[in-house]
N, C-alpha and C positions, 0 to 999 in steps of 0.2 A: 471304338477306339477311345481311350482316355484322354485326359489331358495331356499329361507325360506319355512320352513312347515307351514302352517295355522292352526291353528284351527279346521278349515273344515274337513280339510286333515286327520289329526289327530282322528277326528272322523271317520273318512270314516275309516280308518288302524286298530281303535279297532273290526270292525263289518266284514272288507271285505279281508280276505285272502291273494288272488291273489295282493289286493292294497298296502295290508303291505309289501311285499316283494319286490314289485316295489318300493316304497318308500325307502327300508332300501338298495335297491340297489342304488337308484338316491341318497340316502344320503352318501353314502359309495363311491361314484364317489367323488361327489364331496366335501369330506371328502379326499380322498385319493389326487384328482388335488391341493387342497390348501396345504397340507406338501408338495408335488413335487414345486410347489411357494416358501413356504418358507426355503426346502432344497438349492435352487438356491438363495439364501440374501449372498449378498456379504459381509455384515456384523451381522452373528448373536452375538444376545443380552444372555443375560442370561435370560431373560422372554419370546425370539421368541423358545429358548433351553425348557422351562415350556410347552410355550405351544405345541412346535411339541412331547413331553412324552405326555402329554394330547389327543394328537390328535391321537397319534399312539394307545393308549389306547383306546378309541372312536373306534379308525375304526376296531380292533379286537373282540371288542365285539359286531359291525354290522356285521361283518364277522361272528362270533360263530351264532348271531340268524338268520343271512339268510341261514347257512348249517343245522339249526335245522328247519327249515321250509321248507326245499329239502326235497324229497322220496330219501331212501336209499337203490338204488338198488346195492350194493357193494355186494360181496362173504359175506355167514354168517355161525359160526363156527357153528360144528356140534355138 
């Protein structure tokens, strides 16, 4: 998988499972390394500030759908 998602990609994540979930992990990495980049700017801006809400936003709702694409073998109430 490249950096950018293709196209390809894209299609391959609607049809294959196992791909989507690698995907939204390979995106969620590197998703997460670039706010750890831009937490370390010696000088934030009020728009590097926009975009790391943006970003933090972004990577919790890759987070919500790669734990809704896990089996949930946790304790279940009775």
């Amino acid at each position: 998988m490249s950096e950018f998602v293709t196209e390809q990609e894209l299609a391959r994540a609607r049809t294959d499972a196992a791909f989507r979930q690698r995907l939204l992990a390979v995106s969620l990495q590197w998703l997460l390394d670039a706010l750890k980049r831009m937490r370390g700017s010696e000088t934030p801006t009020p728009e590097a500030a926009r975009q790391m809400r943006e970003g933090v936003a972004l990577a919790v709702q890759l987070a919500e759908r790669l734990q809704a694409g896990l089996p949930d073998n946790g304790p279940k109430a009775a």
